[in-house]
PyMOL Python script that loads the backbone (N, CA, C, O; Angstrom):
from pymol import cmd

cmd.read_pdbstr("""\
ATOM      1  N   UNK A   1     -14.136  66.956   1.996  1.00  0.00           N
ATOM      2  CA  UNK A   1     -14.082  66.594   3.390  1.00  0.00           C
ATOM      3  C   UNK A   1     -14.643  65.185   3.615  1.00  0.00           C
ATOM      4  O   UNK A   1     -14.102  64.407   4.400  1.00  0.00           O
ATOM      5  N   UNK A   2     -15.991  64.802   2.751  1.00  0.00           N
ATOM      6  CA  UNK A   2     -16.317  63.938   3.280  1.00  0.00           C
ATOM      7  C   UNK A   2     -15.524  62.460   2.479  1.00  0.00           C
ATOM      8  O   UNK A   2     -15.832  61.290   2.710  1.00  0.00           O
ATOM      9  N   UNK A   3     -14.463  62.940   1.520  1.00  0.00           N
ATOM     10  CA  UNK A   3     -13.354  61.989   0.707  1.00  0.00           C
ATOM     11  C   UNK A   3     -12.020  61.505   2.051  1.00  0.00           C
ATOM     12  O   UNK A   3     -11.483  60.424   2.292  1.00  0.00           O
ATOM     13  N   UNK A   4     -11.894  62.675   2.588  1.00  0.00           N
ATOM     14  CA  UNK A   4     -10.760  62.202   3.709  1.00  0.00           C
ATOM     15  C   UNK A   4     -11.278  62.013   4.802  1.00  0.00           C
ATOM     16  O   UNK A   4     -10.449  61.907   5.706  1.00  0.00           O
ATOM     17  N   UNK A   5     -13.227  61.846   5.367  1.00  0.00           N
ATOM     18  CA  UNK A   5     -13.503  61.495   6.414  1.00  0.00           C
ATOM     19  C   UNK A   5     -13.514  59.938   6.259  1.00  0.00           C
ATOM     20  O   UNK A   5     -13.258  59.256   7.252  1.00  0.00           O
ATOM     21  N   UNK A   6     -13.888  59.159   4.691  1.00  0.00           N
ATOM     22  CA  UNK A   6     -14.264  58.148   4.564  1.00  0.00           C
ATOM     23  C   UNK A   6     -13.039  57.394   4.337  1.00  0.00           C
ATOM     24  O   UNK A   6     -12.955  56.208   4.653  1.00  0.00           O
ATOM     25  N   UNK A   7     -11.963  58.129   3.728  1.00  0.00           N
ATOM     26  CA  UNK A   7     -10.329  57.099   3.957  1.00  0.00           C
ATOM     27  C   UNK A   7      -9.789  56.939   5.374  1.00  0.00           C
ATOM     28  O   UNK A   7      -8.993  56.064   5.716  1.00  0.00           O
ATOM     29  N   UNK A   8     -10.413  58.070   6.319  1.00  0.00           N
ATOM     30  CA  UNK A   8      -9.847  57.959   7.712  1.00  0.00           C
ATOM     31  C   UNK A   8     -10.727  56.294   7.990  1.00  0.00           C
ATOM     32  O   UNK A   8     -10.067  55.286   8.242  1.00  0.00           O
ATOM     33  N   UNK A   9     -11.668  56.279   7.926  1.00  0.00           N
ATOM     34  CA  UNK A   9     -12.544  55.091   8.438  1.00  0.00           C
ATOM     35  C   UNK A   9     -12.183  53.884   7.490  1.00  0.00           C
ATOM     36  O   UNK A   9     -12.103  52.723   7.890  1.00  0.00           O
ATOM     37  N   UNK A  10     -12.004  54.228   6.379  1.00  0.00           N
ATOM     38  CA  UNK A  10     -11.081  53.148   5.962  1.00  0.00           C
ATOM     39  C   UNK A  10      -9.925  52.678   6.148  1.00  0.00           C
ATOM     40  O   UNK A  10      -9.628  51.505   5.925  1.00  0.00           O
ATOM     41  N   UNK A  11      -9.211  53.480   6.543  1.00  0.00           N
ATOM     42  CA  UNK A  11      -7.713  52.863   7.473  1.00  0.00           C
ATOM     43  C   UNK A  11      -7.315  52.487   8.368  1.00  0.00           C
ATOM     44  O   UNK A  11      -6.256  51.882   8.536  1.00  0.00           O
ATOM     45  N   UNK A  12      -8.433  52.904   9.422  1.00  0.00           N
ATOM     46  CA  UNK A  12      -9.014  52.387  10.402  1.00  0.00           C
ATOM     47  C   UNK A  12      -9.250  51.232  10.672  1.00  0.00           C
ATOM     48  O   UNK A  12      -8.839  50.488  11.562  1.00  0.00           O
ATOM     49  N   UNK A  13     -10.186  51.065   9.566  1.00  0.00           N
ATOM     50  CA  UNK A  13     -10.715  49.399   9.516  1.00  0.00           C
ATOM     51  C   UNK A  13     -10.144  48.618   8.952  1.00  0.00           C
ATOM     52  O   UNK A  13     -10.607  47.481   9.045  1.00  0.00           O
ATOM     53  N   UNK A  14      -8.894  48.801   8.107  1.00  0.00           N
ATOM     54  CA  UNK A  14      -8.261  48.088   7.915  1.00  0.00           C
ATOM     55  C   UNK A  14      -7.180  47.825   8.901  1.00  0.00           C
ATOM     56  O   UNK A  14      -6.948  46.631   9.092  1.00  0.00           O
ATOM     57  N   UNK A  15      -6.489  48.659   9.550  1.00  0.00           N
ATOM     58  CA  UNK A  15      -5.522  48.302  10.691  1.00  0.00           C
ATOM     59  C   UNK A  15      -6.160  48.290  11.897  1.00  0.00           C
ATOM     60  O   UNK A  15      -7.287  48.687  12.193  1.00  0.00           O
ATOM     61  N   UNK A  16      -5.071  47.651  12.737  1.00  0.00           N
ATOM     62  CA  UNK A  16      -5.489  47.340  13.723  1.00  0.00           C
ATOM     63  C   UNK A  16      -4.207  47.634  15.016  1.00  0.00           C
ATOM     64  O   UNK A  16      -3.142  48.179  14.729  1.00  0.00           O
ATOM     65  N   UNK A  17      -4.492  47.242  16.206  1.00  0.00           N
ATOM     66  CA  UNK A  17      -3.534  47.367  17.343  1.00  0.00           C
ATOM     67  C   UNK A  17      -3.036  46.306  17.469  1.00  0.00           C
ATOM     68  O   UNK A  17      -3.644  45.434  16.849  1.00  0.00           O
ATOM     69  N   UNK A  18      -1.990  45.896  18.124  1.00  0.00           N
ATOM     70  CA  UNK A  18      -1.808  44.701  18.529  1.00  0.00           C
ATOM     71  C   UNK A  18      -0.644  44.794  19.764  1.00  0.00           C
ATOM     72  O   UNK A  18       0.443  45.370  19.810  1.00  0.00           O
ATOM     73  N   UNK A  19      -1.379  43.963  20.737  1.00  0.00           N
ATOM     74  CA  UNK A  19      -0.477  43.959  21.988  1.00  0.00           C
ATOM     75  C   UNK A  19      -0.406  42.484  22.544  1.00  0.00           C
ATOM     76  O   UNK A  19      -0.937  41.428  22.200  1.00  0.00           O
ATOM     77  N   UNK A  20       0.463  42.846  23.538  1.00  0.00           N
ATOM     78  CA  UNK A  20       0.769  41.305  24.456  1.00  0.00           C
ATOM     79  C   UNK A  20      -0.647  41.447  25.517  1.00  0.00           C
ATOM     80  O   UNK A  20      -0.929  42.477  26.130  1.00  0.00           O
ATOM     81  N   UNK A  21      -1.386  40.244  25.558  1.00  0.00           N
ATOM     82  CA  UNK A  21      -2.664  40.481  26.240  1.00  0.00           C
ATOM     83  C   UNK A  21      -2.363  39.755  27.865  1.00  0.00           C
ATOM     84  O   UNK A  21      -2.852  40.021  28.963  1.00  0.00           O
ATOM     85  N   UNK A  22      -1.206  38.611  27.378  1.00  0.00           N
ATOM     86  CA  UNK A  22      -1.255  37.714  29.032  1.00  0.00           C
ATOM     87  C   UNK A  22       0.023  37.034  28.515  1.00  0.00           C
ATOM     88  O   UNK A  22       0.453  36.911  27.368  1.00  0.00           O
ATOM     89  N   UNK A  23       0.395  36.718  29.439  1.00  0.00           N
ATOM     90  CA  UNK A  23       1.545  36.133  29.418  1.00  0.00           C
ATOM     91  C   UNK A  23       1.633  34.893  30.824  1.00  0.00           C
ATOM     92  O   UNK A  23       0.834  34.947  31.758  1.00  0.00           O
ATOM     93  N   UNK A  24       2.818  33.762  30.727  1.00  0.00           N
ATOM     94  CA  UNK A  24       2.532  33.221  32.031  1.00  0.00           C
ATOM     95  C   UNK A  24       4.217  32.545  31.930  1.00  0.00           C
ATOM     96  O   UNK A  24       4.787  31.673  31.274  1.00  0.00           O
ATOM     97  N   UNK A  25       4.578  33.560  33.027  1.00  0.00           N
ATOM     98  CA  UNK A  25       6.126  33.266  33.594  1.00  0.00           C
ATOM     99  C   UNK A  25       6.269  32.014  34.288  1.00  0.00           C
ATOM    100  O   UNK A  25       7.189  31.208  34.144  1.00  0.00           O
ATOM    101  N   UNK A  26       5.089  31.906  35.198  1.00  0.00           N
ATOM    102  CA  UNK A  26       5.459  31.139  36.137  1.00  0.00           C
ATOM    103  C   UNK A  26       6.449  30.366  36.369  1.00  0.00           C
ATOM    104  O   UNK A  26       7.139  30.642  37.351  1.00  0.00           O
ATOM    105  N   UNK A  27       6.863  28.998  35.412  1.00  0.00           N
ATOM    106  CA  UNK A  27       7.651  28.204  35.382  1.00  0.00           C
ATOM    107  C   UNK A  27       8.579  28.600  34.266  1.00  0.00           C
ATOM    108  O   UNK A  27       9.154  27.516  34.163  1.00  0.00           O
ATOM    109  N   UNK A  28       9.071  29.261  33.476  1.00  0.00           N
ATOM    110  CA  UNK A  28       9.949  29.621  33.070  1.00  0.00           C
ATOM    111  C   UNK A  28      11.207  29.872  33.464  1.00  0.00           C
ATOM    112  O   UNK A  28      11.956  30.214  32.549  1.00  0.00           O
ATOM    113  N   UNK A  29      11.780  29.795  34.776  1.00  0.00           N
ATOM    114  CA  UNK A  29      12.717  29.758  35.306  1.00  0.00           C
ATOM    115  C   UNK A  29      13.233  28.286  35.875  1.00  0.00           C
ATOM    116  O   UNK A  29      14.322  27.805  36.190  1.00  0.00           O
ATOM    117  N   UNK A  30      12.537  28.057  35.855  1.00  0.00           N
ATOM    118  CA  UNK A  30      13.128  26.170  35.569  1.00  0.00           C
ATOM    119  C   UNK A  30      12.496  25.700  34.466  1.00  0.00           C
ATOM    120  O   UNK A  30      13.222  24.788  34.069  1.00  0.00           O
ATOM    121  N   UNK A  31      11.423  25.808  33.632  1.00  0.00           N
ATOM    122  CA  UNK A  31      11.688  24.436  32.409  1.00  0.00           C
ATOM    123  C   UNK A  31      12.456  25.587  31.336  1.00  0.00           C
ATOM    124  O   UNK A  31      13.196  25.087  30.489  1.00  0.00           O
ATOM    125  N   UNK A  32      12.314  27.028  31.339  1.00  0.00           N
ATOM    126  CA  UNK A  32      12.774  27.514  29.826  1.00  0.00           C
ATOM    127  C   UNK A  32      11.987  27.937  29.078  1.00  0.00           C
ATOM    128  O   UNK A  32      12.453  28.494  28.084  1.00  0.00           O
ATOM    129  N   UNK A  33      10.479  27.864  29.217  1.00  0.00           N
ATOM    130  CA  UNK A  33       9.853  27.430  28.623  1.00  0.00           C
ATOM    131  C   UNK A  33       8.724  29.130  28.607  1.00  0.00           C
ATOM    132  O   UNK A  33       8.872  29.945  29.518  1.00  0.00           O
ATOM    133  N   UNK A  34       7.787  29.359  27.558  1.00  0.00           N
ATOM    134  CA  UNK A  34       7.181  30.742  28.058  1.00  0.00           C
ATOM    135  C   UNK A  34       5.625  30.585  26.917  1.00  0.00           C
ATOM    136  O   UNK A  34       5.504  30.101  25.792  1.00  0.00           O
ATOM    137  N   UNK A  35       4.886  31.075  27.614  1.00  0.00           N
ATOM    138  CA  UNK A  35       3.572  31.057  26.493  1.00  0.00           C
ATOM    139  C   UNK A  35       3.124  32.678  26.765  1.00  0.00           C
ATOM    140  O   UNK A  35       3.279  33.237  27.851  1.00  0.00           O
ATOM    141  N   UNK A  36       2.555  33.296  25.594  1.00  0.00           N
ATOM    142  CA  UNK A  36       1.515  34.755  25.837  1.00  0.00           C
ATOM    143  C   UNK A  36       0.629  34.556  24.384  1.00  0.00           C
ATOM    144  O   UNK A  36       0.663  33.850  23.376  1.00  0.00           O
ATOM    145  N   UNK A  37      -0.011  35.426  24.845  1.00  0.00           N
ATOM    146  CA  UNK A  37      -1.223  35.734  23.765  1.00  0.00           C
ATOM    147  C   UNK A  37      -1.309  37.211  23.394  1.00  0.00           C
ATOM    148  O   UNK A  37      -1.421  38.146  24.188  1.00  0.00           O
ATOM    149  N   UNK A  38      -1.241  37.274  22.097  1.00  0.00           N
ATOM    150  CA  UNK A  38      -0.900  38.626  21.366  1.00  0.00           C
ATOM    151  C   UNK A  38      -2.486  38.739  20.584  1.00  0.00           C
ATOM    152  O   UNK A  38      -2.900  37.943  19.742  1.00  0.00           O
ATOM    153  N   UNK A  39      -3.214  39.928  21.104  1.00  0.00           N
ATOM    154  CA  UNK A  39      -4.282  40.521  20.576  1.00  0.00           C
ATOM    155  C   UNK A  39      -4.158  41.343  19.335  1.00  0.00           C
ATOM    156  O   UNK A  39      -3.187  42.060  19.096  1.00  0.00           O
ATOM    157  N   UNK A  40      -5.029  41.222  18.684  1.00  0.00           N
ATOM    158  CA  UNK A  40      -5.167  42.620  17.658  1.00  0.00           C
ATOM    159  C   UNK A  40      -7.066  42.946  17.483  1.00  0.00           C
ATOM    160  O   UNK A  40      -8.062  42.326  17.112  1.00  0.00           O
ATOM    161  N   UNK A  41      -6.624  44.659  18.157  1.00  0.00           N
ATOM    162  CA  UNK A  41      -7.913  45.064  18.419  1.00  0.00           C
ATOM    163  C   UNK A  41      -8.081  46.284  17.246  1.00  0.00           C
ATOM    164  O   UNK A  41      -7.173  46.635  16.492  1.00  0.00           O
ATOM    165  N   UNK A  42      -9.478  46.857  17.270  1.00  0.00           N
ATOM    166  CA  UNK A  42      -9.732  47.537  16.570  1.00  0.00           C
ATOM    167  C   UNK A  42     -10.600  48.714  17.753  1.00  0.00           C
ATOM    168  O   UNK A  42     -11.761  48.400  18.014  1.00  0.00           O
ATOM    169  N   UNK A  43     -10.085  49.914  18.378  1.00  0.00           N
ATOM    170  CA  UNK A  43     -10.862  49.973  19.646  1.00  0.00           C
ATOM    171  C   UNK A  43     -10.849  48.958  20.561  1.00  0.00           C
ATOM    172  O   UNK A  43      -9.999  48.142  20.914  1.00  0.00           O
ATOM    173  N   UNK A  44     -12.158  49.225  20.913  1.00  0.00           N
ATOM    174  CA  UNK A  44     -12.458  48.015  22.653  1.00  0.00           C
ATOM    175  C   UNK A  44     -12.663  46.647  21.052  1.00  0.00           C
ATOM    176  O   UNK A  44     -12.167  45.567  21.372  1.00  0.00           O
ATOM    177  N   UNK A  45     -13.147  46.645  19.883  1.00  0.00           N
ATOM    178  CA  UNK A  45     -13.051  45.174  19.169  1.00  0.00           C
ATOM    179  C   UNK A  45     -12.721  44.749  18.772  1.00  0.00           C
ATOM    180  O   UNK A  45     -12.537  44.999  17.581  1.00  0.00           O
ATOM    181  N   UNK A  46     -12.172  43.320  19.537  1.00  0.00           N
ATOM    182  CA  UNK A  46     -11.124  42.459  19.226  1.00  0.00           C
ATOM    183  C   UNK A  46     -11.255  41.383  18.086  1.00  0.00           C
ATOM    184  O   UNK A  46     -12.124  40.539  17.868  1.00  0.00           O
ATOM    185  N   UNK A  47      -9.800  41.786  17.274  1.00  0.00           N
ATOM    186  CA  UNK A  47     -10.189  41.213  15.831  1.00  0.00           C
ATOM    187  C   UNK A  47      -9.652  40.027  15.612  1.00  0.00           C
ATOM    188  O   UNK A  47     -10.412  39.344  14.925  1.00  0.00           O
ATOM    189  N   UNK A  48      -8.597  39.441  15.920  1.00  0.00           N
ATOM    190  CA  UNK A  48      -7.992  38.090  16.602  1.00  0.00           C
ATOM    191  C   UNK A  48      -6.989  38.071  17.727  1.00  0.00           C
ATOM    192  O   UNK A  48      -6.364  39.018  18.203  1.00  0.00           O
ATOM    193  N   UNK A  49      -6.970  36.903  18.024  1.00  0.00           N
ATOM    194  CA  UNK A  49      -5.950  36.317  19.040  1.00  0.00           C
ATOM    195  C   UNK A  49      -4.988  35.214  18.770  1.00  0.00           C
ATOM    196  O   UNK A  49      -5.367  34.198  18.186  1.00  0.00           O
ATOM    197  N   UNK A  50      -3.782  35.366  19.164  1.00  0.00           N
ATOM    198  CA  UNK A  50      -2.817  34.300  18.639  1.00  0.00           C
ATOM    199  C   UNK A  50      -2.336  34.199  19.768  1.00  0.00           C
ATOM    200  O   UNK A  50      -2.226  35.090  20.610  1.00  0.00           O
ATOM    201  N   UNK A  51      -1.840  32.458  19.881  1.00  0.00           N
ATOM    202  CA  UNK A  51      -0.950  32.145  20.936  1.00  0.00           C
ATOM    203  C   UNK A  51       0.527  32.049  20.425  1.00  0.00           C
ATOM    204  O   UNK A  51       0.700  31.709  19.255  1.00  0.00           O
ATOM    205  N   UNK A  52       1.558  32.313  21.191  1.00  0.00           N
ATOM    206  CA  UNK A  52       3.032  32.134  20.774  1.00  0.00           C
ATOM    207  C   UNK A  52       3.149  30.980  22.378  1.00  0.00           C
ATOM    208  O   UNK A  52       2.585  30.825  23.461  1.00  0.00           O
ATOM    209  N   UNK A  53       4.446  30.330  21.446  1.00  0.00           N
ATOM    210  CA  UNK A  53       5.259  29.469  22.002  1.00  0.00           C
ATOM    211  C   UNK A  53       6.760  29.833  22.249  1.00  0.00           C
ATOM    212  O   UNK A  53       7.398  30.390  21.356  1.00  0.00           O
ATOM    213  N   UNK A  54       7.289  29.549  23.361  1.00  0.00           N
ATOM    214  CA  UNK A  54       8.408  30.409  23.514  1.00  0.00           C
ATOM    215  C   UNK A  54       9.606  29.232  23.964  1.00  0.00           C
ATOM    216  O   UNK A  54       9.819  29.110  25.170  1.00  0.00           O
ATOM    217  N   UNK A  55      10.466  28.278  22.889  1.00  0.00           N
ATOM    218  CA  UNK A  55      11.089  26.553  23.539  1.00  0.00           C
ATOM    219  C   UNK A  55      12.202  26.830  24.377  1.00  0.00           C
ATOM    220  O   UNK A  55      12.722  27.916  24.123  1.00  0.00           O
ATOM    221  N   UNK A  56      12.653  26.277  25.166  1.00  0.00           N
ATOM    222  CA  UNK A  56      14.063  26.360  25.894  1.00  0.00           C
ATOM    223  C   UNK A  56      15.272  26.301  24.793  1.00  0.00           C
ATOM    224  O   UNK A  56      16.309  26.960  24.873  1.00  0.00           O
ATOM    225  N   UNK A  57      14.925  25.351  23.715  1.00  0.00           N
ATOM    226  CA  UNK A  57      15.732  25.428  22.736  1.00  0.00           C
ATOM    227  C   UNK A  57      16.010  25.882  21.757  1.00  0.00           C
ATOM    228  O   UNK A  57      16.607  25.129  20.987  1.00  0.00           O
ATOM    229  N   UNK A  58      15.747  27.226  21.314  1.00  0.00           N
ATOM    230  CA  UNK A  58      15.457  28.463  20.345  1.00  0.00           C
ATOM    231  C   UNK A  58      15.623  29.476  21.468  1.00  0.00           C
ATOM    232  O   UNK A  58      14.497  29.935  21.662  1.00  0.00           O
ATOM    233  N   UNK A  59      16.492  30.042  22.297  1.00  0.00           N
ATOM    234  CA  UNK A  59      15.505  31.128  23.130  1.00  0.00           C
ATOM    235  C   UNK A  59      15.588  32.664  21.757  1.00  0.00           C
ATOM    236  O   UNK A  59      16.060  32.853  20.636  1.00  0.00           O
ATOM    237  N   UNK A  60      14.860  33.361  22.714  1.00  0.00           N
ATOM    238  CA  UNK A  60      14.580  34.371  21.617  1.00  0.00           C
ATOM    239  C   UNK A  60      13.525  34.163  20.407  1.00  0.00           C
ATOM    240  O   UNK A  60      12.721  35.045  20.107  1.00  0.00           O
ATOM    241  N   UNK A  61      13.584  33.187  19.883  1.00  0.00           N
ATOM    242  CA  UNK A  61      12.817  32.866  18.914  1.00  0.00           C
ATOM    243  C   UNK A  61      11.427  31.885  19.517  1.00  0.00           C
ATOM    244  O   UNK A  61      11.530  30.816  20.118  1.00  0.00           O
ATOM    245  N   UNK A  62      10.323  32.502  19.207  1.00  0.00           N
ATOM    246  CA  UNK A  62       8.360  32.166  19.760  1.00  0.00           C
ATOM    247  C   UNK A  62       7.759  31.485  18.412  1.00  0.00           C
ATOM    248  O   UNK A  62       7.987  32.177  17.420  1.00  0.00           O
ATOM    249  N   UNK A  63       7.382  30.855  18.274  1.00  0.00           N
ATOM    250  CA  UNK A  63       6.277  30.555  17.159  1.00  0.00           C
ATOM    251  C   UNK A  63       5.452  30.409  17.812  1.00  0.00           C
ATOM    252  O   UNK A  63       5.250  30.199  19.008  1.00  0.00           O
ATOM    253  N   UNK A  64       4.618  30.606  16.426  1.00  0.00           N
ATOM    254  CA  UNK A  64       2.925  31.028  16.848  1.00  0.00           C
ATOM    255  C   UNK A  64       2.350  29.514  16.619  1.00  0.00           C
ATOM    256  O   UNK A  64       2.531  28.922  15.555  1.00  0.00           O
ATOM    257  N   UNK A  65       1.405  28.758  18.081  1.00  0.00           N
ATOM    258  CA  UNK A  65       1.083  27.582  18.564  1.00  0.00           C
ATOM    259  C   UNK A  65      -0.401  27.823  17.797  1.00  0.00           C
ATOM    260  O   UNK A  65      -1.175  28.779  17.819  1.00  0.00           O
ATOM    261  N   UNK A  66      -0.456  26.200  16.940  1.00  0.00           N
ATOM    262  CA  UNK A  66      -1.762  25.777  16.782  1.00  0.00           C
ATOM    263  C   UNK A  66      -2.633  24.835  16.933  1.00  0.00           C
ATOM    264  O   UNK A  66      -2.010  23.774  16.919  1.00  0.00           O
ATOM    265  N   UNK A  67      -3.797  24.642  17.079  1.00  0.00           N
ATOM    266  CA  UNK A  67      -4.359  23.930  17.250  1.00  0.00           C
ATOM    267  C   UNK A  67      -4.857  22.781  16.332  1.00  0.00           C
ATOM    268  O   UNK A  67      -5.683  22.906  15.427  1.00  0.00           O
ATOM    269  N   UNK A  68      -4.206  21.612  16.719  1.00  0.00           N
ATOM    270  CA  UNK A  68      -4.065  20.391  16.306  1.00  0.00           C
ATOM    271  C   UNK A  68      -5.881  19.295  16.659  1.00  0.00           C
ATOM    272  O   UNK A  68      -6.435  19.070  17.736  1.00  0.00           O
ATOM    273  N   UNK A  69      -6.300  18.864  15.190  1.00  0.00           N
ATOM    274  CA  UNK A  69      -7.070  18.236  15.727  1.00  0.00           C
ATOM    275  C   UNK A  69      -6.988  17.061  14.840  1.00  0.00           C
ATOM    276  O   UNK A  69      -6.398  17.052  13.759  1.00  0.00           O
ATOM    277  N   UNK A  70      -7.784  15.816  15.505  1.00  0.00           N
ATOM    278  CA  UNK A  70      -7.604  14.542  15.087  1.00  0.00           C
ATOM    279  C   UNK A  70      -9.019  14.016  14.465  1.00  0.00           C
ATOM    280  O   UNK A  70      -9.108  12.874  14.014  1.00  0.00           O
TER     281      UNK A  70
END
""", "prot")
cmd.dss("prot")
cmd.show_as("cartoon", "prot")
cmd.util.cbc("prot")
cmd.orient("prot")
């Protein structure tokens, strides 16, 4: 018992949830254009966050936006 209590908590902790957390339409109906942020939680703790990019010129197709530094 305590072999399949400790793989439950191990699979656990290895996966995770992941949902759409925010999104922002607003102007998407005139530029084309779409941004959201996709969570992956573990419970209420959140294990990362990614932003997607959504171009007028790809529709359908988002890549995931990074942060550029100089």
């Amino acid at each position: 018992m305590k072999t399949v209590f400790g793989f439950v908590l191990l699979a656990g902790a290895l996966t995770g949830c992941a949902n759409v957390s925010s999104a922002m339409p607003g102007m998407s109906p005139a530029t084309g254009e779409a941004w959201y942020s996709k969570d992956t939680t573990l419970g209420a703790l959140p294990l990362s966050s990614n932003i997607y990019y959504c171009s007028k010129e790809t529709p359908g197709k988002c890549t995931k936006a990074e942060m550029v530094s100089k």
